[in-house]
C-alpha positions as CSV (number, residue, x, y, z in Angstrom):
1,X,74.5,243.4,1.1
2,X,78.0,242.0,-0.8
3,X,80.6,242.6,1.5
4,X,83.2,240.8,-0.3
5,X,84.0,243.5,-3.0
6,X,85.5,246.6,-2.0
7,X,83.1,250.0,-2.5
8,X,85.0,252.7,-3.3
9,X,86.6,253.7,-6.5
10,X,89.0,256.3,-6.9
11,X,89.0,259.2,-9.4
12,X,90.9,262.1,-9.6
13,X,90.3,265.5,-9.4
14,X,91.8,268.3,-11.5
15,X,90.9,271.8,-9.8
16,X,92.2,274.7,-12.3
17,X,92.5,278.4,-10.6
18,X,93.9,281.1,-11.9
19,X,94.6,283.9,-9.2
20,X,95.9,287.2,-10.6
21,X,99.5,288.5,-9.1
22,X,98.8,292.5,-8.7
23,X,96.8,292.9,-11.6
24,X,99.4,291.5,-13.5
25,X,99.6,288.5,-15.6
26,X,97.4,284.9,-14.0
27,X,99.0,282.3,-13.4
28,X,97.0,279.0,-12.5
29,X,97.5,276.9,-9.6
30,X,97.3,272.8,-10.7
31,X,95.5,270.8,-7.8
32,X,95.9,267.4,-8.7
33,X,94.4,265.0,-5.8
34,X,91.9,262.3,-5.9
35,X,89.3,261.5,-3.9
36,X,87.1,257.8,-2.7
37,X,83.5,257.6,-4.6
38,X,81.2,255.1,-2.8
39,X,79.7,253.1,-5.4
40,X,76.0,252.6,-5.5
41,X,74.2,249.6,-5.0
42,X,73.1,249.9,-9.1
43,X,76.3,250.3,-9.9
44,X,77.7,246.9,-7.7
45,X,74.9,244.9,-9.1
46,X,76.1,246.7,-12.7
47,X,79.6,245.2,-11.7
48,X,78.0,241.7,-10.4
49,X,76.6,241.2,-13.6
50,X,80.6,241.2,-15.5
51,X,81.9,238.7,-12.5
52,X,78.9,236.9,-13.3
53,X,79.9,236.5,-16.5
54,X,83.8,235.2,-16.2
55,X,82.5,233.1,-13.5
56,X,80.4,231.4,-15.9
57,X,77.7,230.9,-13.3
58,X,74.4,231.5,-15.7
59,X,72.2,231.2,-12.4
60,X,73.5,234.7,-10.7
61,X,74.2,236.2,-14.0
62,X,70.2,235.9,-14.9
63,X,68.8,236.9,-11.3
64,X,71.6,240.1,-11.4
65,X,70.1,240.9,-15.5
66,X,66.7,240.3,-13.7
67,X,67.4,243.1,-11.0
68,X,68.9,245.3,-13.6
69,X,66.0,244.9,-16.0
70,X,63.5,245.9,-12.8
71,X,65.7,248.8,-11.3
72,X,65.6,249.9,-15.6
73,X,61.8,249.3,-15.8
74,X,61.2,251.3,-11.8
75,X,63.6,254.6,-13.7
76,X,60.9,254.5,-16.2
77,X,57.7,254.1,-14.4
78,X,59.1,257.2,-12.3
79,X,60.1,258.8,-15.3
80,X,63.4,259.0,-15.4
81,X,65.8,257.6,-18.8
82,X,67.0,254.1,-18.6
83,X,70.7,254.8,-18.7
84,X,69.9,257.1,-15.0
85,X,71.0,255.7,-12.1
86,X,68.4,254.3,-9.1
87,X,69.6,255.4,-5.7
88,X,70.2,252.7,-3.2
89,X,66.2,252.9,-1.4
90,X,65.5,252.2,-4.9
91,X,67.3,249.4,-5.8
92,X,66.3,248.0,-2.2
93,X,62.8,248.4,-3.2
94,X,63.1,246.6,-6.4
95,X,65.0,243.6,-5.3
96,X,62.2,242.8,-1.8
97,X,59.6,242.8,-4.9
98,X,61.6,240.2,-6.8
99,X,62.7,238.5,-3.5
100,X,58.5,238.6,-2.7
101,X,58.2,237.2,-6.0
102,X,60.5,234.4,-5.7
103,X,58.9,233.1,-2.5
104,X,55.5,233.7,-3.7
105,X,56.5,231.3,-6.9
106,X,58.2,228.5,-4.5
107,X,55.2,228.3,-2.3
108,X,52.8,227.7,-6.0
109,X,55.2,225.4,-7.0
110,X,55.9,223.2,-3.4
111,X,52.1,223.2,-3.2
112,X,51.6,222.4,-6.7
113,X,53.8,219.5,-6.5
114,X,56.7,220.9,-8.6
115,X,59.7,220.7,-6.0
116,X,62.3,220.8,-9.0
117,X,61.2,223.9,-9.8
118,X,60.7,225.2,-6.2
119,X,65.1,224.4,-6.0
120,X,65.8,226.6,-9.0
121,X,63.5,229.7,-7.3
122,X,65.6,228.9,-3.8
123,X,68.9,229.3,-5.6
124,X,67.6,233.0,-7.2
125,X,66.1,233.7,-3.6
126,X,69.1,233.3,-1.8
127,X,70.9,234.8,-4.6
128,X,68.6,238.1,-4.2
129,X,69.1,237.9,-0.1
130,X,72.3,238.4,-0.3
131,X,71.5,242.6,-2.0
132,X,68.8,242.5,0.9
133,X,69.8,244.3,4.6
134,X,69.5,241.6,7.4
135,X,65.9,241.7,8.7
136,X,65.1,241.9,12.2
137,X,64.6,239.6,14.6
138,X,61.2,238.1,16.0
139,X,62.4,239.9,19.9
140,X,63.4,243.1,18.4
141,X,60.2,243.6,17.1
142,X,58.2,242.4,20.1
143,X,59.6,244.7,21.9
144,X,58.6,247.9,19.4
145,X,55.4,246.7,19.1
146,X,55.0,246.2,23.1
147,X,55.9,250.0,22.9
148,X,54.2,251.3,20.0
149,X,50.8,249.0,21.4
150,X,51.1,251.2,24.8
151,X,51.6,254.2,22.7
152,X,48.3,254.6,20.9
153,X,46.6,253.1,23.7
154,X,45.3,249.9,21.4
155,X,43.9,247.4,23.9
156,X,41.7,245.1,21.8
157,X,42.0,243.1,17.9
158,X,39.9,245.4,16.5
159,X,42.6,247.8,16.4
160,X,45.5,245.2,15.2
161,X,45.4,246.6,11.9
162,X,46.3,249.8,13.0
163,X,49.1,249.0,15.1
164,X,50.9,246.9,12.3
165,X,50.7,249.6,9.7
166,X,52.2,252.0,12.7
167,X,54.8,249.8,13.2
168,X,55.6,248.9,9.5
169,X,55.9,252.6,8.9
170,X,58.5,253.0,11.7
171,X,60.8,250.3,10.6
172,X,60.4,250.8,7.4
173,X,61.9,247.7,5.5
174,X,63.8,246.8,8.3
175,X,61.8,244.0,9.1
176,X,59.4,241.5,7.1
177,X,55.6,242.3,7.4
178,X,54.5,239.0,7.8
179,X,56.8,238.6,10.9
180,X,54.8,241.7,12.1
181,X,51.5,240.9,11.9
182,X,52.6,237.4,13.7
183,X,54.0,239.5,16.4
184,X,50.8,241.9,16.6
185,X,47.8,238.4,16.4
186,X,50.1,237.5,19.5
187,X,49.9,240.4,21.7
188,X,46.3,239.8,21.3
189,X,46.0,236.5,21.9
C-alpha cells in the first residue's frame, strides 16, 4: 500500500436543528465541526493518476489508468455504474489480477527471448506491488499448514489438494498460492 501520502481528507459538517422554546417560536442550533474521511484505495489510485501526471512519469501514469480502467470494467461486470466506487477488497482484487498478469507476461517474454520487453513489465510489476499488502512469509505459512495438515487429519498426497484450498481460504490473499502449494508438496515429501 502507498504510505507516503496522507489518507484522510477533511470535510465539514453542517448539522441544522431547530428545537422549539415552550411551544414558542424555533430557533436553530448551527453545529459547525468537521470531521477525517479515510480515503479509499480507488480514490488514492484516482489521486495517483493526477501526481502521475505533473510528475511526467508516463510509466506509472499508464499502469494507474490500467487499474482504474479494470476496477471500472470489475463495477460493471458486478453491475454497478462506472462512476461508483470499488471498495478496497475490490480494488485489491483487481490489481493481484493485473500483478498475475504482469508476471505471467515476463515469464512468455524471458522464455521467449524478449528481455527488453520482460524490463518494461518489471517496472509496471513493481509499480502494481506497491497497491498490493505485503505477502507472507515462506515460515508463517509452514507453520499454518503444519496446523491446518494436523487439523483435518491429511496424512498422505492424495489429499494435498485439499489442504491447500483449506489453507488458501483461511488466509485469504494474504499469502501467494504458489508459495502454498510449495509449502504443502513439502510436507509431503
Amino acid at each position: 500500500m502507498l504510505t507516503d501520502k496522507p489518507t484522510t481528507s477533511i470535510a465539514p459538517i453542517y448539522l441544522f436543528v431547530n428545537i422549539p422554546r415552550q411551544a414558542q417560536k424555533p430557533y436553530t442550533i448551527w453545529i459547525i465541526g468537521e470531521y477525517n474521511k479515510t480515503m479509499t484505495l480507488h480514490e488514492q489510485i484516482k489521486n495517483e493518476v493526477k501526481d502521475a501526471m505533473r510528475a511526467k512519469d508516463a510509466i506509472r501514469l499508464s499502469v494507474v489508468r490500467g487499474i482504474l480502467a479494470a476496477a471500472t470494467n470489475e463495477l460493471v461486470a458486478i453491475g454497478k455504474m462506472p462512476q461508483d466506487m470499488l471498495d478496497d477488497v475490490g480494488v485489491l482484487k483487481v490489481i493481484k489480477r493485473l500483478s498475475n498478469q504482469r508476471k505471467d507476461s515476463i515469464k512468455q517474454f524471458t522464455d521467449g527471448g524478449r528481455p527488453e520487453l520482460a524490463e518494461s513489465e518489471q517496472a509496471e510489476l513493481a509499480i502494481l506491488d506497491k497497491y498490493l499488502p505485503a505477502l507472507m512469509p515462506w515460515g508463517e505459512i509452514k507453520k499454518i499448514a503444519i496446523a491446518k495438515k494436523e487439523a483435518l487429519g491429511i496424512t498422505d498426497k492424495a489429499k494435498a489438494g485439499q489442504l491447500t484450498g483449506a489453507i488458501m481460504k483461511d488466509l485469504a490473499g494474504k499469502a501467494d498460492g504458489g508459495d502454498v502449494k510449495a509449502v504443502v508438496d513439502e510436507l509431503f515429501v
